[in-house]
C-alpha positions in Angstrom: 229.8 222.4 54.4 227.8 219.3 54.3 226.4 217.9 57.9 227.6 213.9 58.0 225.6 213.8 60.8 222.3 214.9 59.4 223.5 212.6 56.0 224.4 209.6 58.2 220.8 209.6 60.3 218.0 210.9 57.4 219.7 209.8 54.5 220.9 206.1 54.9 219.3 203.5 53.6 218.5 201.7 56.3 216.3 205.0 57.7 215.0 205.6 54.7 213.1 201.9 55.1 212.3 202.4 58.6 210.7 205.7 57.9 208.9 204.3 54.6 207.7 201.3 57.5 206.7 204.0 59.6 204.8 205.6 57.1 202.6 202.8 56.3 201.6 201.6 59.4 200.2 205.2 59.5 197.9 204.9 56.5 197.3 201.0 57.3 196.4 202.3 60.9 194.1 205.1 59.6 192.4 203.3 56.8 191.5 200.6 59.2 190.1 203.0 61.8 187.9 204.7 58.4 186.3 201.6 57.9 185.4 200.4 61.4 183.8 203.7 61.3 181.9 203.5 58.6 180.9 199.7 59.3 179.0 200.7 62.8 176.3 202.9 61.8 175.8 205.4 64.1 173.7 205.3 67.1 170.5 206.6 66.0 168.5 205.7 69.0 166.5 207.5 71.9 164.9 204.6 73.9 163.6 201.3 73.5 161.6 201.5 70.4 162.7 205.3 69.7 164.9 207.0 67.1 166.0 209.5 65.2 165.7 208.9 61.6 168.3 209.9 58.8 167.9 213.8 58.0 165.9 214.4 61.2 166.3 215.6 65.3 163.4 214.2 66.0 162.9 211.2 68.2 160.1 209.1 66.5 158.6 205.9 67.1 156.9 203.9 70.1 158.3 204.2 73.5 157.8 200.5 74.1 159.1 200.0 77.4 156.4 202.1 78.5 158.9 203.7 81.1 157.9 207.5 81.2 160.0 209.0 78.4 159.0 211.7 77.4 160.6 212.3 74.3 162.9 215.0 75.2 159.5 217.3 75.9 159.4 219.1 78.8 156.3 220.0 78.9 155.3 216.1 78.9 157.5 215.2 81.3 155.4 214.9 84.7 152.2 213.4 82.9 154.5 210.9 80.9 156.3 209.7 84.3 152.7 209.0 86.1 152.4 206.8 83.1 155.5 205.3 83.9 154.4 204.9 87.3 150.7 203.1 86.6 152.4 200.7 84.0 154.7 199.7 86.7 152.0 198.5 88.7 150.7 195.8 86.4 151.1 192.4 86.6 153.2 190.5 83.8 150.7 189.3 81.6 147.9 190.6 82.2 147.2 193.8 80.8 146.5 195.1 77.4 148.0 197.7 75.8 146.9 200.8 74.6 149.0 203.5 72.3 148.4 207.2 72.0 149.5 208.3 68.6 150.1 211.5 68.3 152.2 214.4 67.1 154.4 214.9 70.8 157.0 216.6 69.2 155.0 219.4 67.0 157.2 222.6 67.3 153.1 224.2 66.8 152.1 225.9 70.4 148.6 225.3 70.0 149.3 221.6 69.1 152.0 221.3 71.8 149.4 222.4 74.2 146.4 219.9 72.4 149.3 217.1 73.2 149.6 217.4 76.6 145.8 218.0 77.4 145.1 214.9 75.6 147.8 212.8 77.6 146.3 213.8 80.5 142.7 213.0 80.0 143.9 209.4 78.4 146.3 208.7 81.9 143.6 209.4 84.1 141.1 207.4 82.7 143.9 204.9 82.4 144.2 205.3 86.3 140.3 205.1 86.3 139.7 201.8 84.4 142.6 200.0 86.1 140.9 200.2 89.6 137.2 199.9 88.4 135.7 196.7 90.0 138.7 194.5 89.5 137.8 194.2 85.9 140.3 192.8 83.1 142.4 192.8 80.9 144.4 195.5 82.9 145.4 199.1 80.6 148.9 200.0 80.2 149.3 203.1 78.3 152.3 203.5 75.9 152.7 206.8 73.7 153.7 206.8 70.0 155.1 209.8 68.4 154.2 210.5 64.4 157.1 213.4 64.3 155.8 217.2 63.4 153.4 217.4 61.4 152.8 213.8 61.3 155.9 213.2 58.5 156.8 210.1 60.4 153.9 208.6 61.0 155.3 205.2 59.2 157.9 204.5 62.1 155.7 205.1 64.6 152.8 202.5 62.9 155.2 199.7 61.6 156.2 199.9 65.4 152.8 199.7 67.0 151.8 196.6 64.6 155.0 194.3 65.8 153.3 194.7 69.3 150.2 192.9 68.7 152.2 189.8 70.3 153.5 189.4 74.0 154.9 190.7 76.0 153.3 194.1 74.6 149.4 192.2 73.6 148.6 195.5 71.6 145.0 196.0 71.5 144.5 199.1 70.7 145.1 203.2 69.2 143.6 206.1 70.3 145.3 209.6 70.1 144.9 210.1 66.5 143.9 213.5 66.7 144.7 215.7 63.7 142.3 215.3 60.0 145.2 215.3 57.7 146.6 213.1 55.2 148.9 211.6 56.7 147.0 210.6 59.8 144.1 209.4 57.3 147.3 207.3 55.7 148.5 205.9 59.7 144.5 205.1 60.4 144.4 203.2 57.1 147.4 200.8 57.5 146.6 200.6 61.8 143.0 199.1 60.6 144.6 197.0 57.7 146.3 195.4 60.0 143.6 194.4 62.3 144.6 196.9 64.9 141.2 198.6 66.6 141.3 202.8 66.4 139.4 205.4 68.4 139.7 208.7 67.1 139.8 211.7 69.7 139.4 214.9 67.4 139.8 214.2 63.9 136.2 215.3 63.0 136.6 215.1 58.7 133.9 213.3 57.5 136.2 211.4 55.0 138.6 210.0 57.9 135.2 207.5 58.8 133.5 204.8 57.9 129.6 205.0 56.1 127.1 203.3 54.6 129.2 203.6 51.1 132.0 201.2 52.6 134.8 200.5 55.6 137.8 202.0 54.3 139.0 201.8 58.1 137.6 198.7 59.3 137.9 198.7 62.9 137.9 202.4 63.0 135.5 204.1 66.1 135.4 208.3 66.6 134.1 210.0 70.0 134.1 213.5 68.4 130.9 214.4 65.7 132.0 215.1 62.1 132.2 218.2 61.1 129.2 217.6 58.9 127.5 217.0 62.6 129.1 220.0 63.8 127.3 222.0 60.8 124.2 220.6 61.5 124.3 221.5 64.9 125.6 225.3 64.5 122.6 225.6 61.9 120.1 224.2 64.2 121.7 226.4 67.0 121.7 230.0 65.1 118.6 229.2 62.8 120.9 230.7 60.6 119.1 232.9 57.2 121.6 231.7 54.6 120.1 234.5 52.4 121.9 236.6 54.8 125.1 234.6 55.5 128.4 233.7 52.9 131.3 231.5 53.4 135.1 232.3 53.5 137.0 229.4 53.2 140.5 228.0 52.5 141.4 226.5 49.2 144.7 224.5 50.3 144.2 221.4 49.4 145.2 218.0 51.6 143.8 219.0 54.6 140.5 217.1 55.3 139.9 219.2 58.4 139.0 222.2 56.3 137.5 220.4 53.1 135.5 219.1 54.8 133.9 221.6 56.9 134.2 223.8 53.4 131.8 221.4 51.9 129.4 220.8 54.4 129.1 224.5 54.9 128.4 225.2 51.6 125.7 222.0 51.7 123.8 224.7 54.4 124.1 227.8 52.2 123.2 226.3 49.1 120.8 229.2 48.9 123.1 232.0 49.8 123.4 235.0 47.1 127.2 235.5 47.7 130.0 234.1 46.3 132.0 232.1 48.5 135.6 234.1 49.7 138.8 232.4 49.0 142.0 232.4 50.8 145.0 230.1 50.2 147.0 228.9 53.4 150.4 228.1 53.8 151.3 224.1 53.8 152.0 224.7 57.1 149.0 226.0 58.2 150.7 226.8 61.4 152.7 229.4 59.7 151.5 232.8 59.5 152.4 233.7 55.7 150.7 236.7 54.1 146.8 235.7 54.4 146.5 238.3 56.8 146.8 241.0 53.6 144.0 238.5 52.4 141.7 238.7 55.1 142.0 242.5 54.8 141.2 242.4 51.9 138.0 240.5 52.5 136.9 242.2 55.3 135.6 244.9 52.5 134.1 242.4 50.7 132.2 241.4 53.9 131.3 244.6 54.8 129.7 245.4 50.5 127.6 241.9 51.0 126.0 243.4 54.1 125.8 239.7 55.4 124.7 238.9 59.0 126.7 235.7 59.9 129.7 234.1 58.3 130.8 230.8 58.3 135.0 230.0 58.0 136.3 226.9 57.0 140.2 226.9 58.2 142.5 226.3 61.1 142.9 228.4 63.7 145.9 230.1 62.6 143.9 231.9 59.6 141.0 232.1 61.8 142.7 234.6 64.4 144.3 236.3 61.3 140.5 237.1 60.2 138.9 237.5 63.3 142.0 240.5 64.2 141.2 241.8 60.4 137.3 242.0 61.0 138.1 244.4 64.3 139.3 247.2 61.6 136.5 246.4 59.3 135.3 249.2 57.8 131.6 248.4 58.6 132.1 247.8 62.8 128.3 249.6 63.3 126.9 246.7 61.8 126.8 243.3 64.1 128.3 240.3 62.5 128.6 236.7 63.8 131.5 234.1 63.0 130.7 230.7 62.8 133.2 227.9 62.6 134.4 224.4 63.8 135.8 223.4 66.7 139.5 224.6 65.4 138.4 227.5 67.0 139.2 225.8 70.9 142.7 226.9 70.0 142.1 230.5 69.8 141.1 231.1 73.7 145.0 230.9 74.7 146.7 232.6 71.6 148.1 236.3 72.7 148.1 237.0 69.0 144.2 237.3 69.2 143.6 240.9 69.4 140.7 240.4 71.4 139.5 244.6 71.3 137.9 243.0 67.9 135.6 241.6 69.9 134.5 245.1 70.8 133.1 245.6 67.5 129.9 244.2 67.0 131.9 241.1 66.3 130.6 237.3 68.0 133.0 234.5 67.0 131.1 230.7 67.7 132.5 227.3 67.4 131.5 224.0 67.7 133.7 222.3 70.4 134.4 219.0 71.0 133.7 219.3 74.4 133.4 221.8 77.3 133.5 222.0 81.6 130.2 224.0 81.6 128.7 221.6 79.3 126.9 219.2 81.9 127.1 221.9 84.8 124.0 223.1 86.2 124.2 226.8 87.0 122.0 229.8 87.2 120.4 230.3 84.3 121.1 226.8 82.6 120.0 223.0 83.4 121.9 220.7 81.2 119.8 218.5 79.1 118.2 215.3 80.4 119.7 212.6 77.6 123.2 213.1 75.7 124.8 213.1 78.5 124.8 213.4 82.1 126.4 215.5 85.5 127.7 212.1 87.0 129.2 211.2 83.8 131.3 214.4 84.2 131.4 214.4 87.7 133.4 211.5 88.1 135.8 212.6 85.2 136.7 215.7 87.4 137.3 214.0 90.6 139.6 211.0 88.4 141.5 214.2 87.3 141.9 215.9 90.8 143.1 212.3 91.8 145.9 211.6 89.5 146.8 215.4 89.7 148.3 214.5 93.1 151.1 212.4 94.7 151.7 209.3 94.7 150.2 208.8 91.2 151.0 212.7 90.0 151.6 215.2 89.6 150.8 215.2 85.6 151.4 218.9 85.4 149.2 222.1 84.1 145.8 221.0 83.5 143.2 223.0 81.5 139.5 221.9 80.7 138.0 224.9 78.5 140.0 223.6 75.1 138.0 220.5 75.4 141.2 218.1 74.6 141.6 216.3 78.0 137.8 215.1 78.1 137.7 214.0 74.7 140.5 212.3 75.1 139.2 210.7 78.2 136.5 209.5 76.6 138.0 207.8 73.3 140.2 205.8 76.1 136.8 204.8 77.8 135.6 203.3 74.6 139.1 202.0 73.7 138.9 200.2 77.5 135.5 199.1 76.5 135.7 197.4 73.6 139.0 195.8 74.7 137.4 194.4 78.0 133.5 193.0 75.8 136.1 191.3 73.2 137.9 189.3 75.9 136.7 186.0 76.1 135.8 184.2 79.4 139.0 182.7 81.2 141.3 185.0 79.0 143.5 187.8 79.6 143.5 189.6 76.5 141.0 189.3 73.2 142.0 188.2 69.7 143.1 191.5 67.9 140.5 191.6 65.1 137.7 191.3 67.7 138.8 194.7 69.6 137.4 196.9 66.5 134.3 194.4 65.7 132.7 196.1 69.1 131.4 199.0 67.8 128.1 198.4 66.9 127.2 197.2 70.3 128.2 200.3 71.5 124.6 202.1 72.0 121.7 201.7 74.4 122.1 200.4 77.6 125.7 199.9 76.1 126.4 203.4 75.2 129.7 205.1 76.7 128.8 207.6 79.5 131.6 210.4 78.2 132.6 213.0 80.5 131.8 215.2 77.0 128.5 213.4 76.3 126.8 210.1 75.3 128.8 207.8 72.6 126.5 206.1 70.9 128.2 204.8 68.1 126.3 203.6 64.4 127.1 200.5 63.1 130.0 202.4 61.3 131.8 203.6 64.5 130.0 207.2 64.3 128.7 209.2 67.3 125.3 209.4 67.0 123.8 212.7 67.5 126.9 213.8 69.8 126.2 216.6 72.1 128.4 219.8 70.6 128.8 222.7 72.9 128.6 225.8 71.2 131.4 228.0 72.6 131.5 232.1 72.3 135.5 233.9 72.5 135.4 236.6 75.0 138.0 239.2 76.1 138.3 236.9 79.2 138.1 233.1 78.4 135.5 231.1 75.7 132.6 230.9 77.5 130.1 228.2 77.2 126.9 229.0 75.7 124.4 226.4 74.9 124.3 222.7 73.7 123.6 222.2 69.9 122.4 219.0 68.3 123.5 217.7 64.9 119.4 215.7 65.0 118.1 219.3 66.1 117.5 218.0 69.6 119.4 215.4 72.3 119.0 211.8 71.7 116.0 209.7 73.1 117.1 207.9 76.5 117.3 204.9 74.5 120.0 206.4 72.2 119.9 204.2 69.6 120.8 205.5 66.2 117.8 205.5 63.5 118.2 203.3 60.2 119.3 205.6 57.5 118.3 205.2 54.3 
């Protein structure tokens, strides 16, 4: 039997339209809400000057506000916060502004660890140079993030050269601290525009200026090359290359290794050995299957009978070789390891199986920079030019300083890698320059005349680095910088003696020769 009811309410005409009315408010309602949606892009932001870019987590770009953000790292958080701090101290208007670009939010533990160091070094002689006889422009210190593995280096520098005006008066870039492509690519557009660089430790020899041209204009370096840092390790060791080989990575792209390959091979040019090959990942942080490599050449090694080995590659590959060479099959016979200063990193990697240093096996680097460098001790006198105990006296009592409250802390500090005293020193000549290039009566110098500084950095004008003398060449080179040659133990790298890229320390004078 039919329902009239259930006829009378869903099937009249009059329902039908209201339920048809109904209907298309629905859609009309939903369709509208679509569309606002997609016409407000979504909130890609972080902070002020910050963001996430399309495809990626990461927060990139320049945290302008110079607030203390940290870029959602923890392990920055304290040290970015005393930043913070400092910056609120300063005057409207009269300071100059100083970025560190640099790869904060690397996913690398080695680099993570590089990153911090270097933050601290450049805040405390921030701290330092803002109290140092009432001299001006004032520093405020803002930090600039390239992404991992420096893929978004682009955001961060379009960023930093829209702050050349007020209220930011952008003066300068240090940081800058990895020899790869892409940083070569951030230094080359920074400098293009007129924007000053100090380097901290990019030591390839093709990221500089020379006496073939100023690709960087503008561009200054506290660290040696790593031609420099060859020159130094041979004058050091007095190294037989009739008894030494290379093992080196053929990856190309990375001008941290190519480099150091090349000028390597420049020193045994008369070596009777082939060189040894290995190919790295693209990632050189990843470990991938060069260990089976380095096995492999570790036989090799042992049927050349060679005495020392140089190794061009990072320090992944390095500690992969070094743990290899502890098996070798040849441990009665003593063999030395020489390489750049990639090898700072190894000193805190547990993955070093440091029993192969057991073996007969020394491992050397060149570092950038050590604490027992300009230490006198039992045993050792630092040398009497290059660099001086003051110099890095008053580096470690700056650093105890901001360590504590009010201006800290800044969090874990560690000195043996090197990073926080180079660091400290590229902001000394970064200050430096900024301060000669400001007119009288100013508050801040044009930006082009920041970088034009360099060659008057030498002689009684030379940088007194916590690391060593900068004495930069009329290309914005350090002139026979002092490289510590470092030695892995079981323990902790332990200082050994100072090396010279000229074969000895510079005269008091320090001023760089012609070259020819």
């Amino acid at each position: 039997m039919e329902n009239p009811f259930r006829y009378r309410v869903f099937y009249t005409v009059r329902q039908k339209l209201v339920t048809g009315a109904v209907v298309l408010a629905l859609l009309v309602w939903g369709t509208v809400a679509v569309v606002q949606r997609l016409a407000v892009p979504e909130d890609r932001s972080c902070a002020p000057g910050v963001a996430r870019p399309a495809g990626s987590d990461e927060c990139v770009g320049v945290a302008v506000a110079g607030d203390g953000y940290d870029f959602g790292q923890s392990q920055l958080t304290q040290v970015a916060a005393a930043i913070g701090r400092e910056n609120a101290t300063l005057g409207e208007g009269r300071y100059a502004t100083v970025a560190l670009l640099l790869p904060l939010t690397s996913t690398s533990p080695g680099l993570r660890e590089k990153v911090l160091n270097e933050l601290q070094g450049a805040f405390a002689q921030q701290y330092r140079a803002n109290r140092q006889n009432n001299e001006t422009p004032k520093v405020r210190l803002v930090l600039a993030n390239t992404g991992k593995d420096n893929v978004h280096w682009r955001a961060a520098v379009d960023r930093l050269k829209a702050m050349t005006g007020a209220p930011h008066r952008l003066r300068a870039v240090s940081g800058i601290a990895t020899s790869s492509s892409a940083v070569q690519d951030a230094v080359a557009e920074l400098t293009r525009a007129g924007v000053a660089v100090v380097g901290t430790t990019i030591t390839a020899d093709d990221i500089a200026n020379g006496p073939g041209g100023h690709r960087f204009p503008g561009l200054a370096r506290v660290s040696p090359t790593n031609g420099d840092e060859a020159r130094a390790l041979a004058h050091f060791g007095r190294v037989d290359a009739e008894k030494a080989l290379i093992v080196h990575d053929t990856r190309t792209g990375d001008h941290y290794t190519e480099t150091l390959r090349s000028a390597f091979s420049d020193l045994l040019a008369r070596s009777p050995y082939e060189p040894q090959l290995f190919t790295s990942p693209e990632d050189p942080n990843d470990e991938g299957t060069t260990a089976n490599t380095f096995r492999q050449i570790t036989h090799l090694v042992c049927h050349a009978r060679a005495e020392t080995v140089f190794f061009a590659g990072r320090h992944v590959q390095l500690r992969q070789f070094i743990n290899a060479l502890g098996a070798r099959g040849c441990r009665e016979r003593r063999l030395t390891v020489l390489t750049g200063d990639e090898g700072s990193y190894l000193g805190a990697d547990p993955q070093l199986n440091r029993a192969a240093l057991d073996t007969g096996l020394t491992v050397r680097y060149a570092a950038l920079a050590h604490p027992d460098a300009w230490r006198a001790r039992p045993g050792y006198r630092p040398p009497r030019t290059g660099g001086s105990a003051a110099a890095y006296g008053e580096f470690v009592r700056t650093l105890g300083e901001v360590a504590k409250a009010p201006v800290g802390p800044i969090g874990r500090t560690t000195l043996v890698d090197g990073q926080t005293i180079i660091a400290y020193d590229a902001m000394a000549t970064a200050v430096r320059a900024v301060r000669e290039a400001t007119p009288a009566g100013a508050d801040v110098p044009p930006v082009e005349d920041v970088g034009r500084q360099w060659p008057q950095v030498k002689g009684s004008l030379k940088v007194e680095g916590a690391s060593g003398w900068i004495c930069l060449d009329n290309h914005g080179n350090p002139y026979d910088k002092a490289v510590p040659v470092v030695e892995l133990t079981r323990e902790a790298p332990r200082f050994v003696a100072m090396a010279w890229p000229e074969g000895e320390p510079p005269a008091a004078d320090c001023l760089p020769p012609r070259r020819r």
